[in-house]
DOBA-713391 format. One record per residue: z, y, x of N, C-alpha, C, CB in turn; residue in one letter. Coordinates in Angstrom, 1 decimal. Last residue first. Glycine has a CB too. Layout:
N
     nc3     nc2     nc1    cac3    cac2    cac1     cc3     cc2     cc1    cbc3    cbc2    cbc1  kolza
       Z       Y       X       Z       Y       X       Z       Y       X       Z       Y       X      A
...
END
This chain:
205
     nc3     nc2     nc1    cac3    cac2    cac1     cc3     cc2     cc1    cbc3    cbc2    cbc1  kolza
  -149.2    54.6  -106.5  -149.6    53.7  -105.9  -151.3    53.4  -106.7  -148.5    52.7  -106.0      X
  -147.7    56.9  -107.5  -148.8    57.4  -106.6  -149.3    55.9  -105.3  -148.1    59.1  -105.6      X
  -145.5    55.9  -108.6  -147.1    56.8  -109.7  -147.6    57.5  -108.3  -146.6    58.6  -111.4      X
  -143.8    55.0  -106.8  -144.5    54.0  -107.7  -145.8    54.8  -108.8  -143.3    53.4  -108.7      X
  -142.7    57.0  -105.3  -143.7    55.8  -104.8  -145.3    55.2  -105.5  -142.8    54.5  -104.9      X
  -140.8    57.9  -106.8  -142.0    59.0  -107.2  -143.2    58.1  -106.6  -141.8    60.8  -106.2      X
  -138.8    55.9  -108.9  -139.0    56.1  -107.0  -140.5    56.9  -107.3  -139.3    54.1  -105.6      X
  -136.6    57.2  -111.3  -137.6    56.7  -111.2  -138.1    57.0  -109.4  -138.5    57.4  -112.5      X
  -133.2    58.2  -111.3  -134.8    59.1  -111.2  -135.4    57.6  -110.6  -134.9    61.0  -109.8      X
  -130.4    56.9  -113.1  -131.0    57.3  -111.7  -132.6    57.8  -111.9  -130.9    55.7  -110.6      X
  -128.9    57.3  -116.0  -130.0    56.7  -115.2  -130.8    57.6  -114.3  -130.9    56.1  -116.0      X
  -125.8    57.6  -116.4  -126.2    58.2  -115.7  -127.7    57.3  -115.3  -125.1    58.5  -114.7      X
  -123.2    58.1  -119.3  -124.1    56.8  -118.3  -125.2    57.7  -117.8  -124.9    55.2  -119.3      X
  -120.4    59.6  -119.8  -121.5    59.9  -119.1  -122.2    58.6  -118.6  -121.1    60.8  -117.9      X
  -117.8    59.8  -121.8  -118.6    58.7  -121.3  -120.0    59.3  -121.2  -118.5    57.4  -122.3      X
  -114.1    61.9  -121.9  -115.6    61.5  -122.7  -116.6    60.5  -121.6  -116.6    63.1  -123.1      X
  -111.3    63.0  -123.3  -112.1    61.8  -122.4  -113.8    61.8  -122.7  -111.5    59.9  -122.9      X
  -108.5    65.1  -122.6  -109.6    64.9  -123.3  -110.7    63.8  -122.2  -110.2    66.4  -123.7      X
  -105.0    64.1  -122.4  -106.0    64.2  -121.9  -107.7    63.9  -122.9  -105.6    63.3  -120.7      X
  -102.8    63.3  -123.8  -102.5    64.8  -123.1  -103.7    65.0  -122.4  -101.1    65.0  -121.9      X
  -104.2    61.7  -126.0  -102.5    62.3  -126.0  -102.9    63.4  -125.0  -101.1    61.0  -125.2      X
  -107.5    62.5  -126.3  -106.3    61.1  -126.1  -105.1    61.5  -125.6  -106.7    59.8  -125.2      X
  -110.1    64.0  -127.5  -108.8    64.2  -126.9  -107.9    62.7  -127.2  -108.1    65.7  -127.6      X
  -113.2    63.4  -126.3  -112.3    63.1  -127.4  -111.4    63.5  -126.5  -112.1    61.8  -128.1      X
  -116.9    65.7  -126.0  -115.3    64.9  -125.6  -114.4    64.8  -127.2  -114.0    66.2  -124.3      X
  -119.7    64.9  -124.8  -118.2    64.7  -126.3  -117.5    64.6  -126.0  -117.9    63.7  -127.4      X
  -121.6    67.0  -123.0  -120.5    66.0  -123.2  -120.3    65.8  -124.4  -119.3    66.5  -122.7      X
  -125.1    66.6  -122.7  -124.4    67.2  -123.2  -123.1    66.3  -123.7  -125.1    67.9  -124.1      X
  -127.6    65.7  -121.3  -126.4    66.4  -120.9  -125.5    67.0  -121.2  -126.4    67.0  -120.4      X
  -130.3    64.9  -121.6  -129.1    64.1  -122.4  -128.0    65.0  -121.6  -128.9    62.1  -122.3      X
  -133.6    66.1  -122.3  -132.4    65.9  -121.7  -131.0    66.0  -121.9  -132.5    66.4  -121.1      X
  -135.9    66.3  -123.4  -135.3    64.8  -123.5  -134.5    65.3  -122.3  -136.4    63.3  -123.3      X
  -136.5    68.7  -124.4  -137.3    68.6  -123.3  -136.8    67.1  -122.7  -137.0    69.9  -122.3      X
  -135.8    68.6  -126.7  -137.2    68.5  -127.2  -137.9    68.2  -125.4  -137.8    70.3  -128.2      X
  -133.3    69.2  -126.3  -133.9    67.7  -126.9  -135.2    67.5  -126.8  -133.6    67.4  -128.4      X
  -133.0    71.6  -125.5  -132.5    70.4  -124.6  -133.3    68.9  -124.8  -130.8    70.0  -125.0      X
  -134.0    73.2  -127.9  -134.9    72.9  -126.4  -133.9    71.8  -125.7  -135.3    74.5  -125.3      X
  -131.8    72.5  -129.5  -133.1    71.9  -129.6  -133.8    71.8  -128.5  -133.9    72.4  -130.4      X
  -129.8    73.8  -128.2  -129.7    72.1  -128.7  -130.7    71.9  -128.3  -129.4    71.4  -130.2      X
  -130.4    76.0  -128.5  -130.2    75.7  -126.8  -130.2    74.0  -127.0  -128.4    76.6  -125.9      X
  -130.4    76.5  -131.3  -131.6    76.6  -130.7  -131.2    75.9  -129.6  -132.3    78.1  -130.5      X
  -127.6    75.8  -131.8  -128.3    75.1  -132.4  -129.8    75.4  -131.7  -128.2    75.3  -133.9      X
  -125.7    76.7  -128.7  -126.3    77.1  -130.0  -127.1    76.1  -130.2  -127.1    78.3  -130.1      X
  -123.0    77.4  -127.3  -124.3    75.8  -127.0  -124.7    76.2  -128.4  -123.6    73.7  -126.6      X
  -120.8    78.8  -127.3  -122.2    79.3  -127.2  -123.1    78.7  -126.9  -122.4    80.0  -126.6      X
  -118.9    76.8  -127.1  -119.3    77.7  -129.3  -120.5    78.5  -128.1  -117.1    79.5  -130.7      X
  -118.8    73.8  -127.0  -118.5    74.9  -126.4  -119.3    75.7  -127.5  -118.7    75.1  -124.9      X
  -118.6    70.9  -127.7  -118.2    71.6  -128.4  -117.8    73.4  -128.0  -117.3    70.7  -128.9      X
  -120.6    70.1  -126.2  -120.7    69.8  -127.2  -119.5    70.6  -127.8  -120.9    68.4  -127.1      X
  -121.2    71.0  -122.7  -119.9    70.3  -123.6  -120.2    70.9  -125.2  -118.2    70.9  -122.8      X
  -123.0    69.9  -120.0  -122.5    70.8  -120.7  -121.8    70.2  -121.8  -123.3    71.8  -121.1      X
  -123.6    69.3  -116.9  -123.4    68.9  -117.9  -122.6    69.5  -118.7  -123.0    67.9  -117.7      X
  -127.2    70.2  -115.3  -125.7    70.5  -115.5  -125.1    70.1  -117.1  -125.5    72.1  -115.3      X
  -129.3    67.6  -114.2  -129.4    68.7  -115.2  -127.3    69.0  -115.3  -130.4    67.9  -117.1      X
  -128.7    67.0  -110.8  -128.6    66.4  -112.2  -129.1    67.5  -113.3  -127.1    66.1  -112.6      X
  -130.3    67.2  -107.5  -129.1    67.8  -108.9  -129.8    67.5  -109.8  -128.7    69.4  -109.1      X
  -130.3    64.6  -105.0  -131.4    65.8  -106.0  -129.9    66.0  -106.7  -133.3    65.1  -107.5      X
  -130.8    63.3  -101.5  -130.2    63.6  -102.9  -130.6    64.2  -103.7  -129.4    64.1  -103.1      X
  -132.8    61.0  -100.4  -132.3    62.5  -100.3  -131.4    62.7  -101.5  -133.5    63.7  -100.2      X
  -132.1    57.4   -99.6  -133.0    58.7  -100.3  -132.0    60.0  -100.4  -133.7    58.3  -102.3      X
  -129.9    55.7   -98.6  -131.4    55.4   -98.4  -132.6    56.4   -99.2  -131.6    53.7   -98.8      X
  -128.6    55.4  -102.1  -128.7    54.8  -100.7  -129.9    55.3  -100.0  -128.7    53.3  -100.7      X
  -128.8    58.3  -103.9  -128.6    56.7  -103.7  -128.7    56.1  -102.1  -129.9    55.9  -104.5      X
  -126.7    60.9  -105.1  -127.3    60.6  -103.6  -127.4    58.7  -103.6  -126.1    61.4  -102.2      X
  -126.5    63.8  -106.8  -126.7    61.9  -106.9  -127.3    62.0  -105.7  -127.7    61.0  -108.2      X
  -124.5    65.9  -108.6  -125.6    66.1  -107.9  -125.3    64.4  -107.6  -125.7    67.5  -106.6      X
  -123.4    67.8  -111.4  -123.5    66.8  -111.2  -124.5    66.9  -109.8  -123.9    66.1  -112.4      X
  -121.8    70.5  -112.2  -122.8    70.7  -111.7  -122.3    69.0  -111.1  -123.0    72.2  -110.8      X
  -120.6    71.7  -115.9  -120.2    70.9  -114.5  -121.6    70.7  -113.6  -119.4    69.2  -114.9      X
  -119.9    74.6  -117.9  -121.3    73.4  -117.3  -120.3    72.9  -116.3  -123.1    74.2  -116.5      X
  -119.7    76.7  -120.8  -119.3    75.5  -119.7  -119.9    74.5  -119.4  -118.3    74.9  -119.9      X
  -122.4    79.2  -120.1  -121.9    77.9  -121.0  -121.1    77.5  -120.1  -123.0    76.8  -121.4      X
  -122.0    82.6  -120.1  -122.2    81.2  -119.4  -121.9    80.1  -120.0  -121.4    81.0  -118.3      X
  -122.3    85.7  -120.9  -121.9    84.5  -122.1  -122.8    82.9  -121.7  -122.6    85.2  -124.0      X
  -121.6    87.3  -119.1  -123.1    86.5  -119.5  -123.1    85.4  -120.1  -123.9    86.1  -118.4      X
  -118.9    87.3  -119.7  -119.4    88.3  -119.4  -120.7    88.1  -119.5  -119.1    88.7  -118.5      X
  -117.8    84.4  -119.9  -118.0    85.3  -121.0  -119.0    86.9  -121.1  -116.6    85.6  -121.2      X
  -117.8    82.0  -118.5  -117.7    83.1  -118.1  -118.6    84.3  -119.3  -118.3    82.9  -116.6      X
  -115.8    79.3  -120.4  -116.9    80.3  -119.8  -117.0    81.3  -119.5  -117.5    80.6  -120.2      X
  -114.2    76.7  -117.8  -113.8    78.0  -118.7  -115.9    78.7  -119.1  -112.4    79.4  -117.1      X
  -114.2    73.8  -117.8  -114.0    74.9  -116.9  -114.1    75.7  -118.3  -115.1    75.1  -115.5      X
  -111.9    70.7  -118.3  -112.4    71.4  -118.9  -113.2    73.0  -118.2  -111.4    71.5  -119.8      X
  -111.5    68.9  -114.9  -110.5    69.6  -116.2  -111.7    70.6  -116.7  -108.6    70.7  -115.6      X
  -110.5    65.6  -114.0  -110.9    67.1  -113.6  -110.3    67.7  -115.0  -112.9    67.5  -113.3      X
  -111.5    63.0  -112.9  -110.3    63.5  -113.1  -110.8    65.2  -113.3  -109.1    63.0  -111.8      X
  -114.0    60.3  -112.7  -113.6    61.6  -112.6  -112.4    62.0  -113.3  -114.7    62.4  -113.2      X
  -115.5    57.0  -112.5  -114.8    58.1  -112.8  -114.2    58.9  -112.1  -114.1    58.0  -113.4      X
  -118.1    54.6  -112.2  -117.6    55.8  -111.5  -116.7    56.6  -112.8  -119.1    56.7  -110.6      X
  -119.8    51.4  -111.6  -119.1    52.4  -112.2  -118.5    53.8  -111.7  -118.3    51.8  -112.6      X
  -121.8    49.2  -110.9  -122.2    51.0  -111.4  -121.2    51.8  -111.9  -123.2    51.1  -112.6      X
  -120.6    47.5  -110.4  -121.1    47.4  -111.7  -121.4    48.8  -112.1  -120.2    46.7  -112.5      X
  -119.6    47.8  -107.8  -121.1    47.0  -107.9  -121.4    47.1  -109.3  -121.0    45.2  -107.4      X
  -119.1    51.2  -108.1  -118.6    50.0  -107.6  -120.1    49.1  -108.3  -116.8    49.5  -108.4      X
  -120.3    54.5  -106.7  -120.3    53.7  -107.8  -120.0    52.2  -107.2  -121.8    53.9  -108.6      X
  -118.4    57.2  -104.8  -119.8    56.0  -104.7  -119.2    55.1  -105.7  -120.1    55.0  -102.9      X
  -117.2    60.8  -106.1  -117.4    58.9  -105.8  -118.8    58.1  -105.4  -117.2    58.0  -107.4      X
  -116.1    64.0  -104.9  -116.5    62.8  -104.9  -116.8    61.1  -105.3  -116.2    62.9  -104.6      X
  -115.9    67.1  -106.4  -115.1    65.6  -106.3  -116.5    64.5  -106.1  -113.9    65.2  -108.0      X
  -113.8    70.6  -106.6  -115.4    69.7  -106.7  -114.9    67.9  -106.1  -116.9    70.6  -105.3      X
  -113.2    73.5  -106.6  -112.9    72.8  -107.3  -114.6    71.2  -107.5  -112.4    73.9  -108.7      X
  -113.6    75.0  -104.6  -113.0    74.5  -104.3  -112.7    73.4  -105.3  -112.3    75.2  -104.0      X
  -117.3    75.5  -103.1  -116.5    75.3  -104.4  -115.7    74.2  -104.2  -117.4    75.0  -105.7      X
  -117.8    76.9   -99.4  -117.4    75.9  -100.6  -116.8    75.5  -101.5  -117.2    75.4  -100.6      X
  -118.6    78.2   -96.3  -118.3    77.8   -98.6  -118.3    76.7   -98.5  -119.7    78.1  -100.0      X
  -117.8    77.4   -93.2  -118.6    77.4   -94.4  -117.9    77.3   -95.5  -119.4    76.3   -94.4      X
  -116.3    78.0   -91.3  -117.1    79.1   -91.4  -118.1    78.4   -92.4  -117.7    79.7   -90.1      X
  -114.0    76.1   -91.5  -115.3    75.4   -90.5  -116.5    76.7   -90.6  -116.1    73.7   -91.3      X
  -114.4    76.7   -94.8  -113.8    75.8   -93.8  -114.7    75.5   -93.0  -113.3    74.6   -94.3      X
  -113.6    78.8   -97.7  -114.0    78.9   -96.6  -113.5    77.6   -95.9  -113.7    80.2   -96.1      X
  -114.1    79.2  -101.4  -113.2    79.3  -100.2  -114.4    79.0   -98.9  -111.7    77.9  -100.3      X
  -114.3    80.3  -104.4  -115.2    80.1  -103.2  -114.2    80.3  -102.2  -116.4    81.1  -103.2      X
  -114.2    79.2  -107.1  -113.0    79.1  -106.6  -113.4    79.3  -105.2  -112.3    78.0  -106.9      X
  -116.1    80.7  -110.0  -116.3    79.4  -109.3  -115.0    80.3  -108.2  -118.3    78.8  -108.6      X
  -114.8    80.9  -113.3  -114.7    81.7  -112.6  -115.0    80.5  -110.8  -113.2    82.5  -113.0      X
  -114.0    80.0  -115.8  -115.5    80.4  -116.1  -115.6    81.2  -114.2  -115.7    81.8  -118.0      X
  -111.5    80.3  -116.3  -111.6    81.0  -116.6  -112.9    81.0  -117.1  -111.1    81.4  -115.9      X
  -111.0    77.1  -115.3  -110.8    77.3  -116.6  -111.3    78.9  -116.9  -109.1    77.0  -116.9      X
  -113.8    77.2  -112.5  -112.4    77.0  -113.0  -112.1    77.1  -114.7  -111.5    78.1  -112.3      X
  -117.2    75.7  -112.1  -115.9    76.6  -111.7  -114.8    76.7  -112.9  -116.5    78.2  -111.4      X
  -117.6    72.8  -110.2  -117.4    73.6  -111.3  -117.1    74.9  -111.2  -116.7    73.2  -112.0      X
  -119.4    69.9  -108.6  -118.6    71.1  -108.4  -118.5    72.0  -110.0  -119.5    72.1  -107.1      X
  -119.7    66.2  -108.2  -119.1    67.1  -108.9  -118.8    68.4  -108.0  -118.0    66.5  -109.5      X
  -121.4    63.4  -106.6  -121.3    64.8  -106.5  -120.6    65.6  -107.2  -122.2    65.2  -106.6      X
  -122.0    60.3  -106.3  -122.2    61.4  -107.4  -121.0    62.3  -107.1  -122.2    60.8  -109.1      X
  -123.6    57.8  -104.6  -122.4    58.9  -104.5  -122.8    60.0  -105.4  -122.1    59.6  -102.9      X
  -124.2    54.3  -105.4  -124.3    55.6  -105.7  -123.4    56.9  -105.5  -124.5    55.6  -106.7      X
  -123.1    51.7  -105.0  -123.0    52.7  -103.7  -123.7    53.9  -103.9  -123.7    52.2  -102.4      X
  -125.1    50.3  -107.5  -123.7    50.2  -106.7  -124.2    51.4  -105.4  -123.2    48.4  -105.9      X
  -126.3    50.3  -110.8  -126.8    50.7  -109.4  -125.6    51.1  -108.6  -128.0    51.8  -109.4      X
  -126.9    48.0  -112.9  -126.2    48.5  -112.8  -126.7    48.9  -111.2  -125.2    47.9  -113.2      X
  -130.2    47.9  -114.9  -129.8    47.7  -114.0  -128.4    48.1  -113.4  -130.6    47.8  -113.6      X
  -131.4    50.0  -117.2  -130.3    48.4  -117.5  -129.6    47.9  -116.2  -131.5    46.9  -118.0      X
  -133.0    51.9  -116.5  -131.8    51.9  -117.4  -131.0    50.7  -117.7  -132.1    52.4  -118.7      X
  -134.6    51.5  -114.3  -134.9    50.8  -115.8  -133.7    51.0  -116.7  -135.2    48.9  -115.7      X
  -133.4    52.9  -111.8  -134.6    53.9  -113.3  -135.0    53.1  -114.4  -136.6    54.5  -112.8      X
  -129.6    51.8  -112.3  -131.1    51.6  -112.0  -132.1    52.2  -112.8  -131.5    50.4  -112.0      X
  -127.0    53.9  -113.7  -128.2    52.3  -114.2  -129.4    53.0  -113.1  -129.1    52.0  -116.6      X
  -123.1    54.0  -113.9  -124.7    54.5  -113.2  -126.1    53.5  -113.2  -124.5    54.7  -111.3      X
  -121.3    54.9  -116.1  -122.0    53.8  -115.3  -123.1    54.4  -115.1  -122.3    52.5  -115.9      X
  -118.5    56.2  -116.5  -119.5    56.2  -117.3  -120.2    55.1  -116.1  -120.3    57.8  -117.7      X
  -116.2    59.4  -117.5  -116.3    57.7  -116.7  -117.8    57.4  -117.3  -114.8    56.3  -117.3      X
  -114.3    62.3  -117.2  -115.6    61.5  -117.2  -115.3    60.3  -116.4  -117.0    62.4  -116.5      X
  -111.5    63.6  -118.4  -111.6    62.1  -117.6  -113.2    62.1  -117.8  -110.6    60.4  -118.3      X
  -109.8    66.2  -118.1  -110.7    66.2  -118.4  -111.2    64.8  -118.0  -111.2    67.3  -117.9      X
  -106.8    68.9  -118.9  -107.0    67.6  -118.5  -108.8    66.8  -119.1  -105.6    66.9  -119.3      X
  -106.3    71.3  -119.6  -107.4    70.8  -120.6  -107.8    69.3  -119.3  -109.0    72.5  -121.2      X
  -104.8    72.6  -117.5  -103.8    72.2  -119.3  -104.9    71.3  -119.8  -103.6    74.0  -120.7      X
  -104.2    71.5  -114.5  -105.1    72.0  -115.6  -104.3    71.6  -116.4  -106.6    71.6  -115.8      X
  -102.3    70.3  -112.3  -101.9    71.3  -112.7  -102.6    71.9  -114.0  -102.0    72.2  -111.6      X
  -104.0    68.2  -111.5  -102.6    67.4  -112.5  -101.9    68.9  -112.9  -101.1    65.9  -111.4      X
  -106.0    68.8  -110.7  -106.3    68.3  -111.9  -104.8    68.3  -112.1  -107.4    67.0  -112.1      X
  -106.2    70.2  -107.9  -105.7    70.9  -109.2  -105.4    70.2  -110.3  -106.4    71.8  -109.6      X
  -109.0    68.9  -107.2  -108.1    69.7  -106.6  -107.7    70.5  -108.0  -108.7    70.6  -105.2      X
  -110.6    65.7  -108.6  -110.8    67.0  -108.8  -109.4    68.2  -108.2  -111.2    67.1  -110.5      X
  -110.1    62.5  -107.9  -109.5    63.5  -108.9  -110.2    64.7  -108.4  -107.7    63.6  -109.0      X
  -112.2    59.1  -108.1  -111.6    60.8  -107.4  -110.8    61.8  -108.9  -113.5    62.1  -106.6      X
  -113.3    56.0  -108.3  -112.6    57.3  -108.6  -112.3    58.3  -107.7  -111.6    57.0  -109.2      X
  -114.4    54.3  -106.3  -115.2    55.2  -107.5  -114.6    55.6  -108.9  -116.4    54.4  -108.0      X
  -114.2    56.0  -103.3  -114.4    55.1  -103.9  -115.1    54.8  -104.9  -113.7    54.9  -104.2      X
  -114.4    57.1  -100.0  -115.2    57.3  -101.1  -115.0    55.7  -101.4  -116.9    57.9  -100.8      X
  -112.6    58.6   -97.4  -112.9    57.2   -98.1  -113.2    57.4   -99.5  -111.6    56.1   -98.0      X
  -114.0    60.9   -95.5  -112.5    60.3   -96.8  -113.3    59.2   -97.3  -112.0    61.7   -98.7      X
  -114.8    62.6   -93.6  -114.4    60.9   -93.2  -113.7    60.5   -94.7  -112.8    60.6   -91.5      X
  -116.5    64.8   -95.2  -116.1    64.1   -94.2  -115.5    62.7   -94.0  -115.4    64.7   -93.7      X
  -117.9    65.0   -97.8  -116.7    64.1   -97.8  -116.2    64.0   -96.3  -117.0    62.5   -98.5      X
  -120.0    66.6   -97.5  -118.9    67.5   -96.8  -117.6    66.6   -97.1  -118.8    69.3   -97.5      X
  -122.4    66.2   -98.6  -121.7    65.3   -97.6  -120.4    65.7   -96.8  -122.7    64.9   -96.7      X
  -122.7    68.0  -100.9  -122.2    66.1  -101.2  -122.0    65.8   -99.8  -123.5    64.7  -102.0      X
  -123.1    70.2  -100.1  -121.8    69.9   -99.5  -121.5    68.5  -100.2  -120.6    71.1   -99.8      X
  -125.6    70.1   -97.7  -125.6    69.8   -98.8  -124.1    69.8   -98.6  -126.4    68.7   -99.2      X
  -126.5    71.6   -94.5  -126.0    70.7   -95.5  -125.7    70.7   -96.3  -125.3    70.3   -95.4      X
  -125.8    74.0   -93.1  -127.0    74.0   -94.1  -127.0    72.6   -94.4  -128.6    74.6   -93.4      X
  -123.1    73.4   -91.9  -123.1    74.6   -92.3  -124.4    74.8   -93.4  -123.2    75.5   -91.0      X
  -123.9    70.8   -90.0  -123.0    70.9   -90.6  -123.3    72.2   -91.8  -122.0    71.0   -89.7      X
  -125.9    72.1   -88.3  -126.4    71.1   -89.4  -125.2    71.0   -90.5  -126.8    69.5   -88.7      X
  -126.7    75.2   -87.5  -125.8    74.3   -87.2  -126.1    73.6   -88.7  -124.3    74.9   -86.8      X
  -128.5    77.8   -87.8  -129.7    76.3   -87.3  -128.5    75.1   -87.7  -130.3    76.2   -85.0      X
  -128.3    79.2   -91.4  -127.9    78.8   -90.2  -128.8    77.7   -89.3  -126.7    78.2   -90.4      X
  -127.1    79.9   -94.4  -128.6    79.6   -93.7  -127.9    80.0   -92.1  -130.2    81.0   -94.3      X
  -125.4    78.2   -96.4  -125.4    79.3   -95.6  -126.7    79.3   -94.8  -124.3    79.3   -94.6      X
  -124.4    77.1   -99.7  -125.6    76.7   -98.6  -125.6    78.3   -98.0  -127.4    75.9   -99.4      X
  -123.4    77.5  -102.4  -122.3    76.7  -101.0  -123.0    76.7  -100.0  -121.8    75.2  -101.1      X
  -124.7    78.5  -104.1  -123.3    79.1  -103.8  -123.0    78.2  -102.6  -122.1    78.8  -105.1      X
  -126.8    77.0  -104.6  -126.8    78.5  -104.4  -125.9    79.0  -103.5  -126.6    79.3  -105.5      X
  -125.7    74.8  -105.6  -126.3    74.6  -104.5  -126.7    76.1  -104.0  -127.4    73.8  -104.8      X
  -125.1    75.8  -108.2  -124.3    75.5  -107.2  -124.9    75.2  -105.6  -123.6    74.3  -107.8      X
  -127.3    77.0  -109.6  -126.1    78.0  -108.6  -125.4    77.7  -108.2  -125.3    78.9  -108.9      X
  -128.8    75.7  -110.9  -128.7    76.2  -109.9  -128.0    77.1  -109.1  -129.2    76.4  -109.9      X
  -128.2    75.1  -113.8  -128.4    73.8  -112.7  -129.0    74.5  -111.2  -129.8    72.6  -113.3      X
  -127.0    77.3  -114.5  -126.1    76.1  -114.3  -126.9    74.9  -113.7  -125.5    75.8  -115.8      X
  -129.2    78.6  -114.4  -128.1    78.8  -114.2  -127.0    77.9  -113.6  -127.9    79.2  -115.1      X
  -130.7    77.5  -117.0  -131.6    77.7  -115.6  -130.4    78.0  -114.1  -132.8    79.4  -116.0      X
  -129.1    77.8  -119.2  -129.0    76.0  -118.2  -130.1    76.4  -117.0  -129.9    74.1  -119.3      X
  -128.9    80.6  -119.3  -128.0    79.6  -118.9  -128.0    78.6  -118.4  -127.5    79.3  -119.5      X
  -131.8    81.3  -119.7  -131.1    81.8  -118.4  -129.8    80.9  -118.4  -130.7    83.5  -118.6      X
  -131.7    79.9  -122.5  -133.1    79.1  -121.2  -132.4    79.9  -119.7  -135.7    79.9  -121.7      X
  -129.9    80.8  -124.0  -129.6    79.4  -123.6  -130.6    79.1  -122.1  -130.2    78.2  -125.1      X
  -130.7    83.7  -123.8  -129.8    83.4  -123.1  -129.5    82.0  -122.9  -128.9    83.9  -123.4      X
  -133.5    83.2  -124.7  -132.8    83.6  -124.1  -131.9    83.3  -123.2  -132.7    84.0  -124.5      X
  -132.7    82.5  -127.6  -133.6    81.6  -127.2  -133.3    82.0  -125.2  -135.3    82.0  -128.0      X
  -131.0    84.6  -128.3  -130.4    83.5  -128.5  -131.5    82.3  -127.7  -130.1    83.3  -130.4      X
  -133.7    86.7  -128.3  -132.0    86.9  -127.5  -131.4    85.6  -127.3  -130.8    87.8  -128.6      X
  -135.1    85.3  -130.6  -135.2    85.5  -129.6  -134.3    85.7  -128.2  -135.8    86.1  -129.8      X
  -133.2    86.5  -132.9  -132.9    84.7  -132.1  -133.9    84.5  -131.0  -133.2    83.2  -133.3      X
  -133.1    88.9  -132.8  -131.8    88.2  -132.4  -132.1    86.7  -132.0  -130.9    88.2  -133.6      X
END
């Protein structure tokens, strides 16, 4: 059994940090269509807030805020665009179509202000119970002037199949992705600080 339990945590976060980019990329020569959909902001004016499509209809109202730091973790790092897709309260991703391309409907935009900041509006997702899915949000980061990468997916501290083993390998592999949320009158809140990836430059000087 707890092998099983070892298992399904290491297929879940293997999961959750890849199936968004799975889900939205068509193979095609047109550039638009094999693009990343962080740039599918077309013309919208990127601040550093966004709400998430639907958020004022969700029951489990959801606020991430947090600050984005330079790889020394202290630095505040401006004009960062951070990425959000999910899928819905069920556990269920929302695959629509535009332009003959996917794309998870439920997903949100910001570039960080000069003090690295950035919030989110969204809403709790659901798990998908049938492969007993953790709730995960799929983070992805694009700095100025470098390609983008995905985040480890951010999972939630109080979802009942984040087991005491799936804890440990998180920790043991030093990775911080796991929400708290507090509830505050009609909305749960919690604080993501985000240090940016180290320039790969610098260990091959």
């Amino acid at each position: 059994m707890k092998n099983l339990k070892n298992f399904i945590c290491f297929i879940a976060i293997l999961m959750t940090s890849a199936s968004s980019i799975i889900a939205q990329e068509l193979s095609t020569t047109e550039d638009y269509l094999e693009r990343h959909a962080l740039y599918d902001y077309s013309e919208k004016q990127l601040n550093n807030t966004d709400s998430i499509p639907d958020f004022a209809s969700k029951q489990d109202k959801l606020k991430i805020t947090g600050t984005v730091y330079q790889s020394d973790g202290v630095t505040p790092a401006k004009d960062v665009i951070i990425y959000i897709s999910q899928p819905d309260e069920n556990g269920f991703y929302d695959l629509r179509k535009k332009n003959d391309k996917r794309y998870i409907h439920h997903r949100g935009w910001v570039k960080t202000d000069a003090d690295g900041k950035y919030t989110f509006y969204t809403f709790i997702p659901g798990n998908f119970t049938r492969n007993r899915e953790l709730k995960h949000i799929h983070p992805t980061i694009k700095e100025p002037g470098k390609e983008e990468y995905a985040l480890e997916a951010f999972l939630f501290d109080n979802d009942p199949f984040l087991s005491k083993s799936c804890r440990k390998r998180l920790a043991k592999k030093g990775i911080d992705n796991i929400l708290i949320v507090e509830e505050q009158n009609d909305l749960f809140v919690t604080t993501k600080d985000i240090v940016l990836e180290a320039d790969k430059s610098e260990y091959t000087k």
